[in-house]
Every structure is written in structure tokens, then in C-alpha cells.
C-alpha positions in Angstrom: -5.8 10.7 -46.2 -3.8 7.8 -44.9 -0.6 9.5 -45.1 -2.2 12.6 -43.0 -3.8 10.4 -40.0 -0.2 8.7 -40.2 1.6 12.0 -39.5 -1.3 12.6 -36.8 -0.7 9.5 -34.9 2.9 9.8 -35.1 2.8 13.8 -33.2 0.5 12.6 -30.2 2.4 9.3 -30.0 6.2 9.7 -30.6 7.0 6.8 -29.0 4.9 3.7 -29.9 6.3 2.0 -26.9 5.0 4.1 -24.2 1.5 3.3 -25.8 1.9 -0.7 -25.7 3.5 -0.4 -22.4 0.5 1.6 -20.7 -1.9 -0.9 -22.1 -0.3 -3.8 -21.3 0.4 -2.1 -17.5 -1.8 -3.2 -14.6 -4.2 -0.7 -12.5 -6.8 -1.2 -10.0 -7.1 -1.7 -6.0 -4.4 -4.2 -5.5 -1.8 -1.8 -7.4 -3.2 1.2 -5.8 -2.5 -0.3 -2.8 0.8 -1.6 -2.7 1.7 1.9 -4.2 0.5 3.4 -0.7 3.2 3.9 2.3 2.9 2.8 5.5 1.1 4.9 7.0 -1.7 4.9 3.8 -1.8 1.1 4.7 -2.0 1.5 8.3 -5.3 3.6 7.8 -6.9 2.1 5.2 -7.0 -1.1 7.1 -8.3 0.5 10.4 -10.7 2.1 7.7 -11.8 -1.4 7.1 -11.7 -2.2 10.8 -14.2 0.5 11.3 -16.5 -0.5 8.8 -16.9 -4.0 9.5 -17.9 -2.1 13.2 -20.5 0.2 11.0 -22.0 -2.6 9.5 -22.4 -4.8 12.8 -23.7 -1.8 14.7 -26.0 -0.7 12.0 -27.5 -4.3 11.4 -27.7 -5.0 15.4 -29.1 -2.1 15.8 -31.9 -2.1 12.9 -33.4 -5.6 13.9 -32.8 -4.7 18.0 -35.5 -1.5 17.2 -37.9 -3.8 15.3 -38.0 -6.7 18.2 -38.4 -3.5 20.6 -41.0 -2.3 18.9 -42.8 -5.8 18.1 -42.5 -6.8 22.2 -43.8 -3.1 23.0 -46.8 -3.7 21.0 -47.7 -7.2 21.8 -47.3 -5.6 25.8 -49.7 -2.7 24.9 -52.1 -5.3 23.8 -51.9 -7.4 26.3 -52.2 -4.3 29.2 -55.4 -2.8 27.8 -57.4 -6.5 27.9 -56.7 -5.9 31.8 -59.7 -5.4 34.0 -57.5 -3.6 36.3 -54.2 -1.7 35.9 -53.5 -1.0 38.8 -54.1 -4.0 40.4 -53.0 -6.4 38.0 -53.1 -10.5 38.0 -50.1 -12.4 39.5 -50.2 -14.2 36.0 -49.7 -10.9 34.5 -46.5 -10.5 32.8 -44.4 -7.6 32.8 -40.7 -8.2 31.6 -38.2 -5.8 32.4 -36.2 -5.8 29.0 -39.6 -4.5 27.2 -39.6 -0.9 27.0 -43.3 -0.7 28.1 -43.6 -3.4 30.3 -40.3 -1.9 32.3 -41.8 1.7 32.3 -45.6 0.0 34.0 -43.6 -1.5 36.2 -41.6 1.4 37.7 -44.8 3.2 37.7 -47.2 0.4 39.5 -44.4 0.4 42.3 -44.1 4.3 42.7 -48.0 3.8 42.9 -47.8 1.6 45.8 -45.1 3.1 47.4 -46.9 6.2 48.5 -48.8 5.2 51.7 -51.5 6.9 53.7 -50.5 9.0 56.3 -52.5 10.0 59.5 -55.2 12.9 59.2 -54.3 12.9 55.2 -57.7 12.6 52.9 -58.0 10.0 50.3 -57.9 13.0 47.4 -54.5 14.0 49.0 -53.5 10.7 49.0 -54.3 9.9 45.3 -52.7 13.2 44.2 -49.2 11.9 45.8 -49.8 8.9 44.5 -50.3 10.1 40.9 -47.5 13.2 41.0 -44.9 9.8 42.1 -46.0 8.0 39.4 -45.8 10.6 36.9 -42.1 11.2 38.4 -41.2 8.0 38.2 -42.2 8.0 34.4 -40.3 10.4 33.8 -36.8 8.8 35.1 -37.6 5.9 33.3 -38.9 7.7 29.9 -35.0 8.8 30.3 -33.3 5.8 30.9 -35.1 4.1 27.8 -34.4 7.2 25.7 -31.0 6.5 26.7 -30.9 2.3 25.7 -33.0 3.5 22.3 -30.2 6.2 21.5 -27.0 3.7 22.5 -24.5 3.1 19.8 -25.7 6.2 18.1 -23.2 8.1 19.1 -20.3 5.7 17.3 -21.9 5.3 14.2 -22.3 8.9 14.0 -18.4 9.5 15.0 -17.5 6.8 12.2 -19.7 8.9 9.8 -17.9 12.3 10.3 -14.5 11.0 11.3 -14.1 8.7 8.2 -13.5 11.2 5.8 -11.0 13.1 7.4 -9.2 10.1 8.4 -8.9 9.3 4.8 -7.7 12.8 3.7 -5.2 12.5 6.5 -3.9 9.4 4.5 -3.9 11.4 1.4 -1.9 14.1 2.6 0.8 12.5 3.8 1.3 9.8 1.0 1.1 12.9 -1.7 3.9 14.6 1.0 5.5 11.4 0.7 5.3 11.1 -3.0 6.5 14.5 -3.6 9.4 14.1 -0.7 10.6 11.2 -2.5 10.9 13.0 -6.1 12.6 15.9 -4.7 15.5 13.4 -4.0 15.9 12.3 -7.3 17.5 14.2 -10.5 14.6 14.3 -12.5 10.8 14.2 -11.6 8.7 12.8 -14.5 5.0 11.7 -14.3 5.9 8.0 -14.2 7.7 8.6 -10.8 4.8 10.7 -9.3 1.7 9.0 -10.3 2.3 5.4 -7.9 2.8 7.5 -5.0 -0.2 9.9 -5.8 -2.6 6.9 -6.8 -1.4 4.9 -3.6 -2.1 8.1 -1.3 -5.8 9.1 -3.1 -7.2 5.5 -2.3 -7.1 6.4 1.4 -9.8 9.1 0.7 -11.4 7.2 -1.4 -11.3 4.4 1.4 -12.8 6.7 3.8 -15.6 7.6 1.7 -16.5 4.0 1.1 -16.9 3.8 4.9 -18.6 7.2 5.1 -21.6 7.1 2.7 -22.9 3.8 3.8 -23.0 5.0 7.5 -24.2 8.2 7.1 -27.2 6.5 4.9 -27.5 4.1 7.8 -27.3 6.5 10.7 -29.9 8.6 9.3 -32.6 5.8 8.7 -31.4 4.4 12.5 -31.8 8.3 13.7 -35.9 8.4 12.5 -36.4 4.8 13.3 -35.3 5.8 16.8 -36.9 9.4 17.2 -40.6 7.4 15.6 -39.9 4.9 18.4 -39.3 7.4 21.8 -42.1 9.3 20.4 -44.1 6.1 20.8 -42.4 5.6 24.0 -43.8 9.0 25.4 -47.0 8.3 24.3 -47.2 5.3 25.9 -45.8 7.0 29.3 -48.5 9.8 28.7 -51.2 7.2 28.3 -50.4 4.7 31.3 -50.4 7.6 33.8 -53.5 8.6 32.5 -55.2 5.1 33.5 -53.5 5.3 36.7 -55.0 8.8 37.5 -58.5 7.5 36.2 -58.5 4.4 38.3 -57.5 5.7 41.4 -60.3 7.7 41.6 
């Protein structure tokens, strides 16, 4: 039986060398790496560049929505104690950087912009008054949407650009790797698998940048749609007081 496994190991191991060397040999990132060519190296460190930039944009992002939400709240509160909408208190405040407190604003000064004109009947002039403010809503529903949806648009391109900038990498290290054992007089696995290893760790770079963001983008995506929803209501709700006051 010894004998037998003996014969065994010696067929799938001829050489007993090649098997100390491989486990004695060194593998991981750092190897990987300086296996990679220039342009391998180039990208996987503006792949890093653009997830540090993922990261900052999805963490500013996440707690800017939650203090937008928090201030638009506290203002809600704070607008229906109000005797009076329309006519509010000088002590009143209304900050322009809140969401809510920006879009009452616009609308109390389209409100008071309309003025009475000669031979025009109170209804008439509450029905202006009311279609401005609603109009005025509206730009300003838009311009929030706008400030809610900002930086979007770069995570998102980091989340589908990522992997093809890594499989760029990969491409041309393998084209690379296989240029460079075409000049030689024999190819053998040893002289392939550096170049092959260096040029597969840009893909693999890219997708380390990729599934965080797109994990990220999509829970910043509902946190943002939940919020302009809220937005709209709000908009819907503060004409509505407008229109019932005025009468």
C-alpha cells in the first residue's frame, strides 16, 4: 500500500521541487499588484480615488437627508401651532435652507404679490392670488427636487462606470501578458500567470468599488424619492391653507 501511494505521488508530482517552491512562494494583493503594468496601476489607483469619493458622497449624503428631514418636521410643527398662515408673526421663523420653511416662504410672497386691481371683485382677487401661489409652488417643488436629487447623478456614474473601467484594466494587462510571451521562445504557465493575476485585480478592483455604491445609491435613491414625496405633500397641503384662509 505504501509502495502504491509512493508511485502515485511520484506521477502527479515529478518534480518535488516545483511543490516546495509553490508553497513557500508568496501570493496576495501586494504581489498581484506589482505583477500589474502601468496602465493596471494607473487605474486601480483612480479606482481607489473614486471610492474614497463614493464613500464621502454616500455618507454626506445619508446624514444631509436625515437633518433635512428632522428641520422639515420640526418646521411643520411649528407652522401648524400658527393662528394665522398667512399672516404670520415677525417672530416667526422661516429659514431658507429648510426645505419647507423655503417653499412657505416663496409661496407667502407670491400671495402678497398679487394686488387688487380697480373694478376687480375680492373672489377674482383671491383666485389670482391662490393660482400664483400654487405656481410658485410648483418652481420651488422643482428646485428642491433638484438639491434632494444632487450628487445622485455621480454616484450613480461611479456605480456603472466602475466595472468597465476595471475590465478595461484587465484587457490590456492580459494583452500585455500575452504580448510579452509571444517575444520569448517558450511560453510556459510560470511566465503567463504574473501578468494575468496582475491584470484580473483591476476587475476585481472595480468591483470592490461597484457593489458598495450600487448598495448605497439604491438606499440614497428611496431615501430620496420617500423624502420629495413628503416634499409634495407638504406643497399640496400649505396651498391648501392658503386657499382656506383667504376666503
Amino acid at each position: 500500500m505504501g509502495i502504491l501511494c509512493y508511485r502515485l505521488f511520484t506521477i502527479m508530482f515529478p518534480n518535488p521541487d516545483s511543490l516546495l517552491l509553490a508553497a513557500t512562494s508568496t501570493t496576495g494583493l501586494t504581489s498581484y499588484f506589482s505583477n500589474s503594468n502601468l496602465a493596471g496601476k494607473a487605474i486601480i489607483a483612480a479606482l481607489a480615488f473614486f471610492s474614497v469619493c463614493a464613500w464621502a458622497v454616500m455618507i454626506g449624503k445619508y446624514f444631509e437627508l436625515r437633518k433635512l428631514r428632522r428641520y422639515n418636521m420640526a418646521f411643520e410643527q411649528s407652522l401648524h401651532r400658527l393662528s394665522s398662515v398667512i399672516e404670520a408673526p415677525s417672530t416667526f421663523s422661516a429659514p431658507k435652507p429648510v426645505p419647507y420653511a423655503s417653499l412657505y416662504v416663496d409661496a407667502i410672497e407670491a400671495y402678497h404679490r398679487i394686488e387688487g386691481k380697480e373694478g376687480e371683485s375680492v373672489e377674482q382677487l383671491r383666485a389670482a392670488r391662490v393660482e400664483h401661489v400654487e405656481n410658485a409652488l410648483q418652481r420651488a417643488l422643482a428646485n428642491k427636487t433638484l438639491n434632494y436629487e444632487s450628487s445622485m447623478i455621480f454616484l450613480a456614474t461611479i456605480v456603472s462606470g466602475a466595472p468597465f473601467f476595471g475590465l478595461l484594466g484587465t484587457v490590456w494587462g492580459v494583452m500585455d501578458a500575452f504580448g510579452a510571451i509571444g517575444m520569448q521562445s517558450s511560453a510556459t504557465i510560470q511566465n503567463l500567470a504574473p501578468g494575468v493575476s496582475g491584470a484580473l485585480l483591476t476587475t476585481v478592483a472595480g468591483l470592490c468599488v461597484a457593489i458598495p455604491s450600487v448598495f448605497g445609491y439604491n438606499y440614497l435613491l428611496s431615501r430620496t424619492k420617500v423624502l420629495v414625496t413628503e416634499l409634495e405633500n407638504f406643497a399640496s397641503s400649505l396651498a391648501d391653507m392658503i386657499e382656506l384662509e383667504s376666503r
